[in-house]
C-alpha positions in Angstrom: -39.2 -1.3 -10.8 -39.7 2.5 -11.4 -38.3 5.7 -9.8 -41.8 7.1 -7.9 -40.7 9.9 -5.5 -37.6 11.7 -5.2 -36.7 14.1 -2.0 -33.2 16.3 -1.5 -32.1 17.7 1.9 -29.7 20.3 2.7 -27.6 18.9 5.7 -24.5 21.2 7.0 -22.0 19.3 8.7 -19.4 21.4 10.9 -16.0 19.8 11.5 -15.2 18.0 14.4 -11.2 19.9 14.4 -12.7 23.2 13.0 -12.0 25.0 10.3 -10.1 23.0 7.4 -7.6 25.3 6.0 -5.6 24.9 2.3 -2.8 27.5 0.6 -4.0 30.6 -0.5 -6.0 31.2 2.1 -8.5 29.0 1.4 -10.8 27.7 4.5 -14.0 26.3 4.9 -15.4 25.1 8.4 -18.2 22.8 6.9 -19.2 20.7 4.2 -22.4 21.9 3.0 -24.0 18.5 1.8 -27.1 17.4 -0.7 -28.7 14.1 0.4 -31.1 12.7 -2.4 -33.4 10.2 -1.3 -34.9 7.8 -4.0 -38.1 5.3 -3.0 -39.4 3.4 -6.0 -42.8 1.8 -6.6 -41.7 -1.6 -4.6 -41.2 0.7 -1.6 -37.3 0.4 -1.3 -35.2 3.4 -0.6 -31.6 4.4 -2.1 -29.3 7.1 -1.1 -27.2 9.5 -2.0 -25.0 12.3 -1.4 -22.8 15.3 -2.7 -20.6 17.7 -0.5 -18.5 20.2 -1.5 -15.7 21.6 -0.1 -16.8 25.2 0.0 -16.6 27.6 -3.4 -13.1 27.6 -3.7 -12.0 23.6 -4.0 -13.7 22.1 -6.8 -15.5 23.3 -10.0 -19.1 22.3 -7.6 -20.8 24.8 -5.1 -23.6 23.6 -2.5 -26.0 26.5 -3.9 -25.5 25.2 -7.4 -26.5 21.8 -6.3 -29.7 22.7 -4.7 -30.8 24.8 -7.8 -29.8 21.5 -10.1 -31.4 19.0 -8.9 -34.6 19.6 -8.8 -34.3 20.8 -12.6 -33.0 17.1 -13.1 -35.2 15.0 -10.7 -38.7 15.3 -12.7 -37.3 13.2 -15.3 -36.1 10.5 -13.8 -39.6 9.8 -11.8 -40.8 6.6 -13.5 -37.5 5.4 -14.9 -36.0 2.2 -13.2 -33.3 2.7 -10.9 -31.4 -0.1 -12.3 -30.8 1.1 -15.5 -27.5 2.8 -14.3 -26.0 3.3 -17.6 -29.8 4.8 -19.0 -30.5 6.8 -16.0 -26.9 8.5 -16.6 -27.1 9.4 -20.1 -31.0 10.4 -19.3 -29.2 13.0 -16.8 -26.9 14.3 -19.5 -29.3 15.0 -22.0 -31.5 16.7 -19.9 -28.8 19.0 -18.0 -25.8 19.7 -19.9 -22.8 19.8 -17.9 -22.2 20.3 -13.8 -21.6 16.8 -13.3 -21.5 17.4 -9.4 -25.3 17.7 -9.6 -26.1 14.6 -10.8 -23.9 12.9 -8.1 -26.3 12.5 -5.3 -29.1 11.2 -7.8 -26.7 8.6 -9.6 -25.4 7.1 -6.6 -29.1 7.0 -4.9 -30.0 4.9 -7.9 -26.5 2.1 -7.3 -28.0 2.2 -3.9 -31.6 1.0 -5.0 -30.5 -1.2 -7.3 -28.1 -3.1 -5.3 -30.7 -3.2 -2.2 -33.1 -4.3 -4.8 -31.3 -7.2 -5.5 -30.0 -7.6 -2.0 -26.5 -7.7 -2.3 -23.7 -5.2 -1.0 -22.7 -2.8 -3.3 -19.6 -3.5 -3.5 -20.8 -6.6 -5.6 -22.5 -4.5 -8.1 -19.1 -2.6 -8.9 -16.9 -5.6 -9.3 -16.5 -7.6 -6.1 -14.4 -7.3 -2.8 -10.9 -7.2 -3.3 -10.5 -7.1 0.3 -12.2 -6.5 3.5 -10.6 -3.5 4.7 -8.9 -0.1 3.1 -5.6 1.5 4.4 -6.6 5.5 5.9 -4.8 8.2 5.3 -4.8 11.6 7.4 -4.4 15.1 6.6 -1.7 17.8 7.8 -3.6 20.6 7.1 -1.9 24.2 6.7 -0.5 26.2 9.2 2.9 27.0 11.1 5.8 24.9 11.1 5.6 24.0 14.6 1.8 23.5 14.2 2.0 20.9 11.2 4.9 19.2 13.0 2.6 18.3 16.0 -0.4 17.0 14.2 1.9 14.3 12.4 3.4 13.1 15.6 0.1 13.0 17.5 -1.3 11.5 13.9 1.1 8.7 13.4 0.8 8.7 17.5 -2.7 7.2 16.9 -1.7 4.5 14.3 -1.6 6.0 11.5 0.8 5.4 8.6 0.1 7.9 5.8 -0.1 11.8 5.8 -0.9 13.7 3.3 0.7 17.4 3.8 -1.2 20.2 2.6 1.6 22.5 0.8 0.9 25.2 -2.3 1.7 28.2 -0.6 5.2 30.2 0.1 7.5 28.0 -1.1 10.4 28.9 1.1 8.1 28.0 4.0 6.4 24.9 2.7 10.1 23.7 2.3 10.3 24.5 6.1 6.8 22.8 7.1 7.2 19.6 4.9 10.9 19.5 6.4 9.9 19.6 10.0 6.9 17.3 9.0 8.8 14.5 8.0 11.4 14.8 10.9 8.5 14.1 13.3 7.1 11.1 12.3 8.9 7.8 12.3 11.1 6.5 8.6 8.8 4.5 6.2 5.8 6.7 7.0 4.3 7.6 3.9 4.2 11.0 2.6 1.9 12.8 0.3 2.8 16.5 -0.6 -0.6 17.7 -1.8 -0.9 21.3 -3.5 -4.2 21.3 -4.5 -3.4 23.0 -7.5 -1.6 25.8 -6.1 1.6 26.6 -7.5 2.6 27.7 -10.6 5.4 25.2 -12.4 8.0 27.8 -11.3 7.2 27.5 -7.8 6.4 23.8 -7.5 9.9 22.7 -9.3 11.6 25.5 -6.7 9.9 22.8 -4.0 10.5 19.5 -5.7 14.3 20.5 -5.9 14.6 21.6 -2.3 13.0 18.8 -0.6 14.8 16.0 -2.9 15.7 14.0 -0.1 13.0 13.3 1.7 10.6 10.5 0.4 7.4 11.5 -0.6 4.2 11.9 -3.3 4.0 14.8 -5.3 0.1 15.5 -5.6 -1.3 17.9 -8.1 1.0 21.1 -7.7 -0.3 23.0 -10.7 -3.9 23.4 -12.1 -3.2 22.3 -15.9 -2.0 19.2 -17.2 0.5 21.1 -19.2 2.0 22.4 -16.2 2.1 19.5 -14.3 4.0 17.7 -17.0 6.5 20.6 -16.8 7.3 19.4 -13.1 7.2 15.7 -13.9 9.7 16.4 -16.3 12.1 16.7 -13.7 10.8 15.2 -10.5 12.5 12.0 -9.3 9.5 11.2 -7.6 5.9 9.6 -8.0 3.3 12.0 -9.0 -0.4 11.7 -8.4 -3.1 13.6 -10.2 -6.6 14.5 -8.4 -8.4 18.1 -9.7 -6.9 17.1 -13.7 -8.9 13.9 -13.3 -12.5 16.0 -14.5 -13.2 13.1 -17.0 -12.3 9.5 -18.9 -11.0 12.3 -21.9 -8.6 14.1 -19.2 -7.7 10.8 -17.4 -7.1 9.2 -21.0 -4.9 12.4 -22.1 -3.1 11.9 -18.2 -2.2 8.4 -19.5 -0.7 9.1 -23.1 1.2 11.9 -22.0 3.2 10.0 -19.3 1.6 12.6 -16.1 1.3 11.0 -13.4 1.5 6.8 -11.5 -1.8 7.7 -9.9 -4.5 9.2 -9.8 -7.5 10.5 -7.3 -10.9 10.1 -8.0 -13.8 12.0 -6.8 -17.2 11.2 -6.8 -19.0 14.5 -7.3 -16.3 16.0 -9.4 -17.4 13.1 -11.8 -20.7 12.9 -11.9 -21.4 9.9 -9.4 -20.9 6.4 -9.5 -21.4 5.2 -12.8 -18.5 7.6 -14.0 -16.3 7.1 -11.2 -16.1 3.3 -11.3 -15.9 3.6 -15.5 -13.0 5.6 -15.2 -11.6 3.5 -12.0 -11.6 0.5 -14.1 -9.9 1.8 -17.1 -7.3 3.2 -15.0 -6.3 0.2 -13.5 -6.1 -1.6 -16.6 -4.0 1.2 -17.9 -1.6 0.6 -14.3 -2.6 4.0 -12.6 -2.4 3.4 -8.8 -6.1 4.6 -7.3 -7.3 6.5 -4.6 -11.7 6.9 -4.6 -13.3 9.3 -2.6 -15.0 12.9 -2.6 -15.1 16.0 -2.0 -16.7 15.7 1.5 -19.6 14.2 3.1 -20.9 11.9 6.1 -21.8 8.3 6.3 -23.7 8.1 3.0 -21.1 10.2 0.9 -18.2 7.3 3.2 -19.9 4.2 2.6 -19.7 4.9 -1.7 -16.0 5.9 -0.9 -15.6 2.5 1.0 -17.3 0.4 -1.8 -15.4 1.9 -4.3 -12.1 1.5 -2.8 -12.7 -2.1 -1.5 -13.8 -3.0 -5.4 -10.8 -1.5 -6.7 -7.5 -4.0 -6.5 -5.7 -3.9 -3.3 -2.3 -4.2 -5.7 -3.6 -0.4 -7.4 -5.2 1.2 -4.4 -3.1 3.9 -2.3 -5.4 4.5 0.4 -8.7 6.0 1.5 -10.3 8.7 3.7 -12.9 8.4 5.9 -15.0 11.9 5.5 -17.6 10.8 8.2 -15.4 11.1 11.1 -14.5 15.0 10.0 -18.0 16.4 11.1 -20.1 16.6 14.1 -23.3 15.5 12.7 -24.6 12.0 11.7 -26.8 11.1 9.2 -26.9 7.2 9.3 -26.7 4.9 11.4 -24.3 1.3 10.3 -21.3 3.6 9.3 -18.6 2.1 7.9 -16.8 0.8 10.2 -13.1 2.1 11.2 -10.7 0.1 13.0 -7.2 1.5 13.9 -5.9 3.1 10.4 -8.5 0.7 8.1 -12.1 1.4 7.2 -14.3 -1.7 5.9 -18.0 -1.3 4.8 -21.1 -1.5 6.5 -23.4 -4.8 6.6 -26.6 -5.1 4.4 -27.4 -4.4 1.2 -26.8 -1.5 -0.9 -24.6 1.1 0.8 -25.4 -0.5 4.0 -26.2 2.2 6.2 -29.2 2.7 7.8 -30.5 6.5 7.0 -33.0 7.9 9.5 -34.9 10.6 7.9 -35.7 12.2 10.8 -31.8 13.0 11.5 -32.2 15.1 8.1 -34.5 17.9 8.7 -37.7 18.9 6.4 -36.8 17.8 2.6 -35.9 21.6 0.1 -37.4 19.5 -2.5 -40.1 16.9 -3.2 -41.2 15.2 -6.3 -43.8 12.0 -6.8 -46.7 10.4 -4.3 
């Protein structure tokens, strides 16, 4: 089997509950998404996707993404698809670096090759380790009273897990995460999620303030360094998503004691082949797991789902589903959610059904 055309669309997906909105001021109202489209010479067709979460989130940009990949794409035409391991070093040879580039491309070719040998995906990456994934929901910034109300009417809807967007004045995070967990009912689980926004100062100000109430600490400040300043005196489980850049900085996370978790994004690793590397050597090391993305719709989802259904239910935390957040649809066969659980779609490969025509003209086009 060989790689014989290769097409990328641009694909802007507004949110359903408009603009999403972080510490710092940080907002986007979109996900501005890559879908790569691989059809080799047998005539079958894998999918990807990459969507950031505008400029400011990750170390990935939606501009950058359409100027990569079509630098990348010529030289994978003719290469087979199931050489997942080949096909990724062939990508960093060719294009040093910006691993959210190469996203879209690697998990087209896991799509191809597990349609090619007709079997889910989630059999290529290890098996299903069960058939459906816990959800979480987010809090996102804003007043007191505001963040208050979405967790009732969130946990109202059947939902058991929040993660609360904090990072910003400390004094009033304190208040929001306070009135937060007063809302919702005891033994709802908390995540207090940063984003990378604090300095050490400022996040062990928070940690000491809110000592009684039971949550996650997620990613408070950008560097390992100064997370491990925090953990030093937290008395309270700490997960680690924008440190986790590679198997080097998860490895470094593990000898250094920095976190009992970790999150794992697709894009901000490179795509599949990285993601489910590092997934695996994280659970053996005993890191609980959460796998997802930056963003994205039904084909950017169903990789999420597959992921997180092949990763152990005993290390998994929970998962997200991103193609409920926007207005548009890209696919058909979505994977399904049911209450506060997502499962994965039917069929081979990824399992959705992707109908070009929902995708506009292609930006690029390589091959017959």
């Amino acid at each position: 089997m060989k790689i014989e055309t290769i097409k990328a669309y641009r694909v802007v997906q507004p949110f359903v509950d408009g603009p999403y909105r972080m510490s710092k001021g940080r907002v986007a109202d979109c996900f501005d998404a890559v879908i790569v489209a691989i059809t080799s010479d047998s005539g079958l067709t894998g999918w990807g996707e990459m969507a950031p979460l505008g400029n400011f989130y990750s170390a990935a940009f939606p501009a950058g993404t359409r100027a990569g990949v079509p630098e990348i794409a010529p030289h994978l035409i003719g290469q087979d698809p199931r050489g997942l391991a080949g096909i990724s070093r062939l990508m960093d040879t060719v294009f040093k670096g910006h691993p959210y580039i190469k996203s879209a491309l690697d998990m087209a070719c896991w799509d191809l090759a597990a349609r090619a040998a007709g079997v889910p995906l989630v059999t290529l990456l290890g098996g299903k380790e069960s058939d459906t994934a816990e959800l979480y929901k987010v809090v996102t910034h804003g007043t007191v009273d505001q963040m208050a109300a979405l967790a009732g009417r969130i946990v109202k809807d059947g939902f058991h897990r929040l993660q609360v967007k904090v990072g910003g004045n400390v004094h009033d995070d304190i208040e929001r995460v306070t009135a937060v967990a007063a809302s919702v009912p005891k033994g709802t689980v908390i995540f207090c999620d940063a984003n990378a926004g604090w300095t050490p100062y400022q996040a062990c100000r928070f940690a000491d303030a809110t000592r009684a109430i039971d949550y996650t600490f997620e990613q408070p400040c950008t560097t390992i360094d100064e997370n491990m300043s925090v953990r030093r005196m937290l008395d309270k489980p700490m997960v680690l998503d924008e440190s986790v850049t590679s198997l080097e900085a998860m490895l470094e996370i593990h000898r250094r004691g920095a976190a009992d978790g970790l999150t794992l994004k697709i894009s901000r690793l490179g795509g599949v082949t990285q993601t489910r590397l590092i997934r695996d050597v994280a659970v053996d090391l005993g890191f609980m797991i959460t796998v997802e993305d930056t963003g994205g719709a039904e084909i950017d989802t169903s990789a999420m789902a597959h992921l997180s259904l092949s990763t152990p239910e005993e290390r998994r935390l929970h998962a997200i589903a991103f193609h409920e957040w926007v207005t548009v649809r890209t696919a058909s066969n979505a994977p399904p959610v049911t209450g506060s659980r997502m499962g994965i779609p039917d069929g081979p490969g990824l399992g959705i059904d992707v109908d070009p025509g929902m995708l506009g003209k292609p930006f690029f086009e390589i091959g017959r």
